[in-house]
Structures are given as structure tokens and as C-alpha cells.
C-alpha positions in Angstrom: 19.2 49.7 -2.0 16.3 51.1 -0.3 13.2 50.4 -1.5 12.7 47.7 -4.1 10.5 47.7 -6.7 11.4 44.8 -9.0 10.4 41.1 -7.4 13.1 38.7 -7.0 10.9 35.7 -7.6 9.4 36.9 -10.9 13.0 37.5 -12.4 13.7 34.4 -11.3 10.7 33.1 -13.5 11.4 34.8 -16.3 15.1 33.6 -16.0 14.1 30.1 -16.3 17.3 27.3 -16.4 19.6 30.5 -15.5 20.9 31.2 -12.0 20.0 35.5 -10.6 22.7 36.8 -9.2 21.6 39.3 -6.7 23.5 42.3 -7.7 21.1 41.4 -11.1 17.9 42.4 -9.5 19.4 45.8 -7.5 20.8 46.7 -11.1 17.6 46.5 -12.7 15.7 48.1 -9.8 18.2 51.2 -10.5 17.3 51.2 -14.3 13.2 51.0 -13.2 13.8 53.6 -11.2 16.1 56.0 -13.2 13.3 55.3 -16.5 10.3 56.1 -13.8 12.1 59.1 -13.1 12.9 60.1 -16.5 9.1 59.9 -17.4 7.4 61.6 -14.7 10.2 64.3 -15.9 8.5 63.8 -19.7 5.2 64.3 -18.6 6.3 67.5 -16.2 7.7 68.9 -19.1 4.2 68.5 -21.6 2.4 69.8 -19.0 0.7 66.3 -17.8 0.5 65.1 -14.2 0.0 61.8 -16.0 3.0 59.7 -16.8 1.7 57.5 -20.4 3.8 54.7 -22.4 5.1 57.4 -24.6 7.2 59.3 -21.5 9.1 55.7 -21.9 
């Protein structure tokens, strides 16, 4: 994966008493991505330049 933007560390926070396997966190950094994605396509497509809660 090339650029990550979810933090190991905090997953493992949230996660507490459960062990993160590592494909985990590169599986939910593909679904940030892919819903960051989706929304700047949202906000493209109503004429914004500003991606907003409701592109989610």
C-alpha cells in the first residue's frame, strides 16, 4: 500500500483486548480511501469544490 492514511496505533486503541492483524489496517485504509474518493466525486458532481459529511 502506498501511502497510509489510517494510524496503526489508534486502531490498536480502539481495538482494545483484541489483537490487529496487519492486513486489518491496509483493508481499512483501502475503504478510507475508496469513500474519500467517492465523495470528492459527490461534491464534483453538485458543483462543490467542497467535500461535506453528506458526500459520505
Amino acid at each position: 500500500m502506498s501511502e497510509g492514511i489510517i494510524v496503526k496505533a489508534k486502531i490498536k486503541d480502539i481495538a482494545s483486548g483484541f489483537s490487529v492483524a496487519s492486513e486489518f489496517s491496509e483493508a481499512l485504509n483501502g475503504k478510507v480511501m475508496q469513500l474519500i474518493k467517492e465523495s470528492c466525486r459527490r461534491a464534483e458532481a453538485n458543483g462543490r469544490r467542497t467535500v461535506m459529511a453528506k458526500d459520505l
